[in-house]
Every structure is written in C-alpha cells, then in structure tokens.
C-alpha positions as CSV (number, residue, x, y, z in Angstrom):
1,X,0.0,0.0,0.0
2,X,3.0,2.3,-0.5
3,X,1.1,3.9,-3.4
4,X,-1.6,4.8,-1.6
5,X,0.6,6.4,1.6
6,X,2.5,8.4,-1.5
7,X,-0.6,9.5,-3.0
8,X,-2.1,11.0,0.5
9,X,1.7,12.1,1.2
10,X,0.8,14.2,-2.1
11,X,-2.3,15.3,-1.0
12,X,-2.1,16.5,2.1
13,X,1.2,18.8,1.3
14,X,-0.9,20.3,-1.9
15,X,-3.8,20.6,0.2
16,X,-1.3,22.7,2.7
17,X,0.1,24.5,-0.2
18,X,-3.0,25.5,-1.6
19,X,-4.4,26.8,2.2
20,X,-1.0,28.6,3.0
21,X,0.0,30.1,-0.1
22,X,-1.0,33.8,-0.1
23,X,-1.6,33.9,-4.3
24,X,-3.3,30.6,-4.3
25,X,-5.7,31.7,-1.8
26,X,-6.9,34.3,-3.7
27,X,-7.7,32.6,-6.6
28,X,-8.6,29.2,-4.8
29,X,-10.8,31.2,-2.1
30,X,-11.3,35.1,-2.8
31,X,-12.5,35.4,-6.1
32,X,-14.9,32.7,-5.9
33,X,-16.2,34.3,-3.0
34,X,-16.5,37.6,-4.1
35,X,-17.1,37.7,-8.1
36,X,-20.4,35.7,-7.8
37,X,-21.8,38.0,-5.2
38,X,-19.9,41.3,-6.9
39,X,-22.0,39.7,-10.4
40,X,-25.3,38.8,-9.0
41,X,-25.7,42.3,-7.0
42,X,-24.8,44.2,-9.9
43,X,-27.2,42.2,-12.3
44,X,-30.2,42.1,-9.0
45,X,-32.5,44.0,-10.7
46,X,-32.7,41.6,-13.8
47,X,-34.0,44.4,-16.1
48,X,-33.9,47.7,-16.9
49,X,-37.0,49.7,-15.4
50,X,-38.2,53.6,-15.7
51,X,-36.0,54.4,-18.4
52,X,-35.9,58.3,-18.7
53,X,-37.3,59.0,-22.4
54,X,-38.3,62.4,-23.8
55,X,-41.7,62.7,-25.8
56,X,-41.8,64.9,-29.1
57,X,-45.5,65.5,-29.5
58,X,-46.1,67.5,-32.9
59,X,-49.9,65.8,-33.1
60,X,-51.3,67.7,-29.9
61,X,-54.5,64.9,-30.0
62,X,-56.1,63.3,-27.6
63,X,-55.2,60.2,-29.2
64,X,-51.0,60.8,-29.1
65,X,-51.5,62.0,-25.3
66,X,-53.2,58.7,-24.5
67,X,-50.6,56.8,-26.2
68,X,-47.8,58.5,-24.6
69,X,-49.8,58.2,-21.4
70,X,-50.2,54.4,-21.2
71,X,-46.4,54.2,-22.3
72,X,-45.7,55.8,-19.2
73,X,-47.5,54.3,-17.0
74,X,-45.6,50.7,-18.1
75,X,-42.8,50.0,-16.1
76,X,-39.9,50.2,-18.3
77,X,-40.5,53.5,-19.0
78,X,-40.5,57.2,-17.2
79,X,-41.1,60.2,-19.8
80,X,-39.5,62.9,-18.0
81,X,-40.3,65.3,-20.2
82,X,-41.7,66.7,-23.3
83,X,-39.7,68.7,-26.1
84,X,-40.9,70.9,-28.1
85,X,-38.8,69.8,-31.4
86,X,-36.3,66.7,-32.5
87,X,-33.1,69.3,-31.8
88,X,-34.3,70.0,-28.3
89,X,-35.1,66.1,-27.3
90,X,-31.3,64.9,-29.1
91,X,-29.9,67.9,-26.5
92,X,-31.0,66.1,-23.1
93,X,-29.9,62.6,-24.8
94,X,-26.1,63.7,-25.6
95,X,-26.4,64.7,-21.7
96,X,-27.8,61.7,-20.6
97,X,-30.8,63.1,-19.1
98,X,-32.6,60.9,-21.3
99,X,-32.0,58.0,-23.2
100,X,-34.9,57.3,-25.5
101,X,-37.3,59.6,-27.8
102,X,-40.4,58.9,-28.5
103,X,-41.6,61.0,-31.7
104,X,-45.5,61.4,-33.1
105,X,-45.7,63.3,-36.2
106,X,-47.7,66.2,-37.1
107,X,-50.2,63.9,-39.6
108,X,-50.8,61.3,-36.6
109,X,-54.1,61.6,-36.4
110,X,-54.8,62.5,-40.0
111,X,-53.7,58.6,-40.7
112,X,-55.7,57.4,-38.5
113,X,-59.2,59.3,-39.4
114,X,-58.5,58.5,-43.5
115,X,-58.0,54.8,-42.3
116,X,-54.0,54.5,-43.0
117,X,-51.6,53.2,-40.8
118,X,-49.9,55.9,-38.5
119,X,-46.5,56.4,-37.1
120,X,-44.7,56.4,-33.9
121,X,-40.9,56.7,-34.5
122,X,-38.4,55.6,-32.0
123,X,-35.1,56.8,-31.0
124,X,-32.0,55.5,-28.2
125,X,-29.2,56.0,-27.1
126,X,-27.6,52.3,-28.6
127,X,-24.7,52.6,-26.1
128,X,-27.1,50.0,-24.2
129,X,-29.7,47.8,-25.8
130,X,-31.7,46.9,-22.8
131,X,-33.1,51.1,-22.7
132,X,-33.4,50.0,-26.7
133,X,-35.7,47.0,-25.7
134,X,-37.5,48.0,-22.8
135,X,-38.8,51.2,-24.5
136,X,-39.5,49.1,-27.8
137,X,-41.2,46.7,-25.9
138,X,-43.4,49.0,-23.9
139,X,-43.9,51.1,-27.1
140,X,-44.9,47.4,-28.6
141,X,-47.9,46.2,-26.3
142,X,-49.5,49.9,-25.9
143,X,-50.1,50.0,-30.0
144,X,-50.9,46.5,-30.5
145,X,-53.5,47.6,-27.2
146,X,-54.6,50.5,-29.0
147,X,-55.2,49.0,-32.3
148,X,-57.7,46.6,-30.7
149,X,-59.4,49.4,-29.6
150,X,-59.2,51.5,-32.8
151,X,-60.3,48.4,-34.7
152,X,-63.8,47.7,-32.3
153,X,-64.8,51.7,-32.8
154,X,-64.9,51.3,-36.5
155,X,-66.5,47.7,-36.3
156,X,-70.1,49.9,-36.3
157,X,-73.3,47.7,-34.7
158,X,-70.7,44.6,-34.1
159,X,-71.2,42.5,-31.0
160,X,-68.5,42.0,-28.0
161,X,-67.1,38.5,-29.4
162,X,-67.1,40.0,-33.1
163,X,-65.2,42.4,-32.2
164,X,-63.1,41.0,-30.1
165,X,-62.8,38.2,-33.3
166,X,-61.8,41.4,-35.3
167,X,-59.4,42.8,-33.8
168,X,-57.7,39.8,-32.8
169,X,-58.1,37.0,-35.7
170,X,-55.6,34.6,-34.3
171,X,-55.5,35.2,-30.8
172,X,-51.9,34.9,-29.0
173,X,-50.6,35.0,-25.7
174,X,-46.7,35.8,-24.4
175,X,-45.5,33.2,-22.0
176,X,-41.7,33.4,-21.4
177,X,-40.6,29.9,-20.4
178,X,-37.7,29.7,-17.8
179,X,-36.6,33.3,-18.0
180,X,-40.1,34.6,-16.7
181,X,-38.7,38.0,-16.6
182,X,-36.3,38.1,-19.5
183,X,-33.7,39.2,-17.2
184,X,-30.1,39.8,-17.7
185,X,-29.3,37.5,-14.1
186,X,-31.3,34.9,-14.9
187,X,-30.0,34.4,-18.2
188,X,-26.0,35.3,-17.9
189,X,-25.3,34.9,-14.3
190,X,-25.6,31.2,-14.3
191,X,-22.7,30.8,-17.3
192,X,-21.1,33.5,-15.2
193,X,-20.4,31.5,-12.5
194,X,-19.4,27.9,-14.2
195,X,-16.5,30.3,-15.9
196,X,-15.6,31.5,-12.5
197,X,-15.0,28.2,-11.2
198,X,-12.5,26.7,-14.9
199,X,-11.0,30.1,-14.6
200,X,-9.8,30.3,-11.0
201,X,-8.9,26.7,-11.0
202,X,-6.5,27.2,-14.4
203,X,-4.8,30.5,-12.2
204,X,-4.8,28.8,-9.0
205,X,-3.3,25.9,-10.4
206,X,-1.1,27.0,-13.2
207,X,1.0,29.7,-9.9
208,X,1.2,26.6,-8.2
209,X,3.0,24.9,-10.6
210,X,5.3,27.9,-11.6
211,X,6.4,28.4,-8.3
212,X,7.6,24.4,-8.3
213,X,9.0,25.1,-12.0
214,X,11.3,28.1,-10.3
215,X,12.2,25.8,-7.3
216,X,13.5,23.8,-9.4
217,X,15.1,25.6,-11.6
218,X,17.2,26.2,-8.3
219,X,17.8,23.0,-7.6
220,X,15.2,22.9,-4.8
221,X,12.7,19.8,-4.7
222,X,9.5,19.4,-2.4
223,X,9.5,16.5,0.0
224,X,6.9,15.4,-0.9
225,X,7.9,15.1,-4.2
226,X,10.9,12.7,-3.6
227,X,10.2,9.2,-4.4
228,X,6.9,9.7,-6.1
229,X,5.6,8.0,-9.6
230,X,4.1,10.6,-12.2
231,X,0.8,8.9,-11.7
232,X,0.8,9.5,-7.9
233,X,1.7,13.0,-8.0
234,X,-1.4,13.4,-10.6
235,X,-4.1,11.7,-8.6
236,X,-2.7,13.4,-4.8
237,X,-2.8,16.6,-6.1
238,X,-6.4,16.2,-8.4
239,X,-7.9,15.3,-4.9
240,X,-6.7,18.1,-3.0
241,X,-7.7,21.0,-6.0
242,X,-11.2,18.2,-6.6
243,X,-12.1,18.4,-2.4
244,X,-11.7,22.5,-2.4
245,X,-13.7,22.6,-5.5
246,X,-16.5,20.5,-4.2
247,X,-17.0,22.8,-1.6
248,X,-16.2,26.4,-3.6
249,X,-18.8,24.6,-6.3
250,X,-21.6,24.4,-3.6
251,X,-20.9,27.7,-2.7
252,X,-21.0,29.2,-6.2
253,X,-24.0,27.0,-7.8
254,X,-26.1,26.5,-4.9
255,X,-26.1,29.6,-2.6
256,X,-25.2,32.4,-4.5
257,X,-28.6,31.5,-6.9
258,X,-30.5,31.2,-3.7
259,X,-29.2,34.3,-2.1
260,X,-30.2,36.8,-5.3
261,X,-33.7,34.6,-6.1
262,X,-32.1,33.2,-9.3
263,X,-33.9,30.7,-11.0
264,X,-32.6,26.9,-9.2
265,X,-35.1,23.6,-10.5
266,X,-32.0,21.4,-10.3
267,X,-32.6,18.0,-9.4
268,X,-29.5,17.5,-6.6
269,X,-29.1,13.9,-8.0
270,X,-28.4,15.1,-11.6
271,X,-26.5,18.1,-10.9
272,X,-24.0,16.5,-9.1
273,X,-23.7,13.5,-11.6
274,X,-23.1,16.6,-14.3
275,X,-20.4,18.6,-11.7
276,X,-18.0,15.6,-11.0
277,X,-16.9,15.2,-15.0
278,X,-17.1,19.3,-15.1
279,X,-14.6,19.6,-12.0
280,X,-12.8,16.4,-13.5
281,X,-12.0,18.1,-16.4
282,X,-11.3,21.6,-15.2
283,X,-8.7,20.2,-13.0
284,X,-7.2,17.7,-15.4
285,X,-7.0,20.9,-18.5
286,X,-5.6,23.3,-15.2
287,X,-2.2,20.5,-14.7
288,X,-2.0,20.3,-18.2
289,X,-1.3,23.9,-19.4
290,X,0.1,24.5,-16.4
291,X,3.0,22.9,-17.4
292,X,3.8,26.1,-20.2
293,X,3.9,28.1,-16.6
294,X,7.7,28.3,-15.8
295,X,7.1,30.9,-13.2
296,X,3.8,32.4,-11.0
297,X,2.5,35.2,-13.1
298,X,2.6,33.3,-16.4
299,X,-1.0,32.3,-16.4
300,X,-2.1,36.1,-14.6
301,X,-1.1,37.2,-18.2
302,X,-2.7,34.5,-20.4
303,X,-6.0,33.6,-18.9
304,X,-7.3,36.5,-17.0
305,X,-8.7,38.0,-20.9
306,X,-9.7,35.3,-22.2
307,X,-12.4,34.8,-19.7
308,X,-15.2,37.3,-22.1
309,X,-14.2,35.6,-25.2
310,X,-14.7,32.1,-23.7
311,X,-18.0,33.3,-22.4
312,X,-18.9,34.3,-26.3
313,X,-17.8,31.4,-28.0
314,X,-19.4,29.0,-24.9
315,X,-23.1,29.6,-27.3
316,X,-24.6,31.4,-24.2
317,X,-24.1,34.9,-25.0
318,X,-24.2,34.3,-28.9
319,X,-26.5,31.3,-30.7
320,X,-23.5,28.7,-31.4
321,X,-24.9,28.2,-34.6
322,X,-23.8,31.5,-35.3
323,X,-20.1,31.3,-34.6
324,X,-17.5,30.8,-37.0
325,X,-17.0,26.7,-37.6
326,X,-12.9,27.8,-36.3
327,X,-14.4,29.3,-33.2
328,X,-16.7,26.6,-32.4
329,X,-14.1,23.9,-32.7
330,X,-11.7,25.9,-30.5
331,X,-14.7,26.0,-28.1
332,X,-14.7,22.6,-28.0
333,X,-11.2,22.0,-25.7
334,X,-12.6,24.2,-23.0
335,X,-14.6,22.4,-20.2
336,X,-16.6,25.4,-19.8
337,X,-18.2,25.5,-23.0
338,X,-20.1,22.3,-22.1
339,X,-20.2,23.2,-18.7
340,X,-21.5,26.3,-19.1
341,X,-24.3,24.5,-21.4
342,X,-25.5,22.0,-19.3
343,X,-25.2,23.5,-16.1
344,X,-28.0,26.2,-17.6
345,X,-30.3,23.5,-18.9
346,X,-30.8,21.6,-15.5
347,X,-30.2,24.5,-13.7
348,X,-32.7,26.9,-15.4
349,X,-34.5,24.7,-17.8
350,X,-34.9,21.4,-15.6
351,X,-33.7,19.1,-17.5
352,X,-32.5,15.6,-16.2
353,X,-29.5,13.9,-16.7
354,X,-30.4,12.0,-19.9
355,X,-31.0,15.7,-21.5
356,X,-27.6,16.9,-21.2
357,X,-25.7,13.8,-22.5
358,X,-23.9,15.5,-25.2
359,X,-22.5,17.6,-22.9
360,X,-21.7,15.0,-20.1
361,X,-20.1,12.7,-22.6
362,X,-18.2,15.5,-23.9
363,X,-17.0,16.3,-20.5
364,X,-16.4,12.7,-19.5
365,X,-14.2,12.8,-22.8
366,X,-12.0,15.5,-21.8
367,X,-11.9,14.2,-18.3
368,X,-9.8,11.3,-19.9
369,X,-8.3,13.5,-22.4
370,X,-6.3,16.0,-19.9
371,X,-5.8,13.4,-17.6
372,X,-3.7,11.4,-19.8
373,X,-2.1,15.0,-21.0
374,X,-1.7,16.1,-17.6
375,X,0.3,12.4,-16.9
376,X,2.9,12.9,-19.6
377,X,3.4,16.7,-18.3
378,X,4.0,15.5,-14.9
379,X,6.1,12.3,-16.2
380,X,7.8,14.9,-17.9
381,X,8.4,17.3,-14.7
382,X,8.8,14.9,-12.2
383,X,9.0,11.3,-13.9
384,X,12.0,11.5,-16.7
385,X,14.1,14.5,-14.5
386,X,13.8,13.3,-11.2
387,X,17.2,11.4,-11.0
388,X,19.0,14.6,-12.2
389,X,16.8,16.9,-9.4
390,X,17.7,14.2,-6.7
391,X,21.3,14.8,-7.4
392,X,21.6,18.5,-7.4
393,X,19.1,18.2,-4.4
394,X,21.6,15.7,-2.6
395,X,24.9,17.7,-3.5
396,X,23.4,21.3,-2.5
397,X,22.7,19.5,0.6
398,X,25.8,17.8,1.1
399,X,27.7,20.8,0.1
400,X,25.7,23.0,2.7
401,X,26.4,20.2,6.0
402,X,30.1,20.4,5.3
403,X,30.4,24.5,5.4
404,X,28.1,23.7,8.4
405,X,30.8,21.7,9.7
C-alpha cells in the first residue's frame, strides 16, 4: 500500500500548499467568493425599469397623449419630459438626461381618421440595448392595445365576441418559459459562474506549478515530491484542487442562486452526476497547461482575458450556430463551454441527466483527455528529470552540511 501512503503524502502537502500560499488563496478562495456576489448584485434588478425618455408630440391629440400616457405608465419606461422639437429632445440625450425619444408626427391623427396606418418613430441611445428593448417593448404592447381598440370603434353595430374576433383573428398569448422575466441575471449569471469556477482553478493551479518550476530551476525539490511515480503526483494533487472545489462549487452553484432569487429547479441527483466530470475536467486541462507556466505570473497574463471571449464562444451569449466553424471547434477544448451548457439546462430549464448527454459525454471525454495530458506533463516534470533533481538536491545539501561543519 506504499502507493496509496504516497498519493495522500501528495495530498495532504498540496492541500497545505494550496491553504497557506497567499496567491493561491486568492484565486482558490477570494474570487470565488466575491465575483459571484460582486456579479449577482450588480445584475439584482434583472432588467432595466423607468427608463428616462423624452416625448416629441407634434400631433397635440387626444389620441397621441393617451398613447404616450399608457407608455408611461408601463414599467420600463419614465417620460420625463416633453420637447418641443427633435433638436431640443437629441440635446437632453447627448447629456444623458434621457436615453430614448419617442416621436408622433404632425399627420398622426390625420392617418388614422383616413383609415391609413400611422407612425410612432423611436429613438435611443444604442450605447445600451436593454433602454433600446425595454422602451421598444413598452412602445410594442401599448399599440398592439390601441389597435384593438381602434379596430372595435370602426366595427359599427358589431357585437362584443365580433369584435373582439376582429381585432384579434388569431389570438396569442406571451409566455416566457424559464426566464419569466427576461432578465439579464437569470439568463447570464448562471454561465457567469461555471466560468468563475474553470478560470480560478487554471490560475490557482497553473501559480502553483510555476512556483515548483522556479524551485527547481534552483535546484530545490519538495519532500513530498521525492520518491513519487508521475501517476501518484497526478491523482494526490487532483484530490486536493477536486475536495476545495467540491466545496467552492456548492458555494457558487447552490447559494449564491439562492441568495439573489435566481432561477434553481435542479434536481440535486443530476446536478451532481453533471459537476464531477465538469470539476474532473477543469482540473485535469488546469495541470496540463500549467505545465507552459515556468514561473507564478505566467497564467495572470494569459487567462485572466480570455475569460469574455470564452464566455462568447461557450453559445450562451451568442447562438453557437452563429459562430465561426474555427471558433466553435476551439470551443470545444474548453470544459466550460459544455459546462456552461448543461449546467444552464438543469439549472434553469430542468432538464435531467439523460437531457444533457452531449454535454456529459463530452466532458467525460475530456476528463480522460487532460488526464492522460496532464500524466505525460507530470512524467515529464517529475518522472523522466527526477534522477538529475535528486542529485543536485543531494549535493546542494551535502555541500551546505560540510560549510556547516
């Protein structure tokens, strides 16, 4: 059983390294405490309400003040004022004191009593397409409202139900399945935080193995390193990143949702059968880049911006049928992008195991994938070299007892 002593040998001292080493603890502990809550509060309000938007009213009718009147009274939208011209409405947008314009030409009403379609132009401020939709929105269901009405007052001696059959032909009702509020939380924050989790595991990881790269470099070997097989230096230090992501994964997943009301109809069962290949695979594609980090800030520079473009190419953000064929297939070696996937459809969408087998087999693929990579980077570290670090190891410490003496 002298494999299994080495392999908790291995354990325990990266388990102590990872607790006691001031970087690592930031990026084991302190980001994935932090960002989810820093994310979440930010995004709390879901979606963008009371927009300030300035009316241009050149109809003066009854008809244009009851249309801007039920537009304000939605809750996307405030109209905080009304301008007498286009020049004077564009002058409290370039200050930001508004960030929509809503616009009723002169001949509004004129279209209306010769039976022609009238006009309601929009404008925004595009540096932020949620003021775009909400106001668009709310613009939306207060026409389509007022056309039914329009419609039943020129239906003349028409009953209730014919009218009603008029104005509406095909009748059709707006149910938003799993986002029930179309709001930015419930729809990003959940790929948000599967990101979190590959991303501070590949920086946590990758400094951890620069610092031993520099060590070494000096001639200095960890104990716990002496005398160990490849293989048992892969599976001690996989349990000790895999039993502080088990518990920063419950943290992330399970009570940050809960804390900010996000939407949670996980089964536990088959969430956890879909997080063990995720963390697998995170930590297996963490040890096997990490060996390209010959010193502690290597991977600070590399993956710290890449995070927003694997968040784009993941399918989340952007349909992944619309992503270059290149981009997809680069997608493809990052666990995230079927993490991020699956996690969303039990997670949100409640689907069970069997739904997400594409992505579980793809992540049980690269579980065995960047294990067997991460083996040949630690046979190549610790398994081929270690003779040669021994020796300098042995004479440094040989040369240091005779000065001693």
């Amino acid at each position: 059983m002298k494999w299994l002593h080495n392999i908790l040998e291995v354990f325990r001292e990266e388990l102590h390294n990872s607790i006691f080493d001031e970087g690592v603890i930031v990026f084991f502990f302190v980001v994935p405490l932090l960002y989810p809550l820093l994310y979440a509060y930010l995004y709390g309000n879901e979606s963008v309400r009371e927009v300030p938007t300035v009316a241009v009213d050149l109809a003066h009718s009854s008809t244009s003040r009851e249309f801007l009147r039920k537009v304000d009274a939605t809750s996307d939208v405030d109209i905080v004022g009304h301008c007498a011209d286009m020049q004077e409405a564009k002058e409290l947008v370039h200050r930001h004191k508004a960030y929509c314009i809503i616009y009723i030409p002169a001949e509004f009403d004129y279209a209306l009593m010769e039976g022609k379609q009238a006009i309601v132009e929009l404008y925004s401020d595009m540096g932020s397409l949620l003021y775009y939709k909400a106001v668009l929105a709310s613009c939306t269901e207060v026409s389509l409202a007022m056309n039914k009405d329009i419609k039943a007052q020129r239906l003349v001696g028409a009953t209730k139900e014919q009218s009603d059959t008029f104005a509406y032909p095909i009748e059709y009702e707006f149910v938003p399945m799993f986002n029930t509020q179309s709001g930015f939380a419930t729809f990003m924050i959940p790929a948000v935080l599967m990101l979190v989790i590959q991303q501070t595991m590949v920086l946590g990881i990758g400094m951890m193995a620069g610092e031993e790269r520099e060590k070494k470099r000096r001639g200095i070997l960890e104990p716990h390193v002496i005398g160990k097989r490849p293989v048992e230096m892969l599976l001690g230090k996989s349990t000790a990143y895999l039993s502080i992501y088990v518990l920063v994964a419950a943290y992330v997943l399970c009570l940050v949702p809960h804390w900010f009301h996000l939407i949670q109809i996980w089964q536990w069962r088959d969430l956890l059968a879909f997080l063990v290949p995720y963390l697998l695979s995170c930590i297996f594609f963490s040890m096997t880049i990490s060996g390209i980090a010959y010193n502690r800030e290597v991977f600070i520079i590399m993956f710290v911006f890449v995070s927003v473009p694997l968040l784009f190419i993941s399918g989340i953000s952007w349909p992944s049928c619309s992503i270059p064929a290149f981009w997809r297939t680069v997608s493809w070696f990052f666990p995230s992008t079927f993490g991020i996937n699956g996690f969303v459809k039990i997670g949100s969408m409640g689907a069970l195991l069997r739904d997400v087998k594409p992505e579980l087999v793809a992540l049980w693929a690269q579980t065995l994938f960047y294990g067997f990579t991460a083996w040949l980077v630690y046979y190549r570290s610790y398994g081929k070299h270690l003779h040669d670090i021994v020796e300098v190891a042995e004479e440094r410490l040989q040369a240091r007892w005779a000065d001693y003496l």
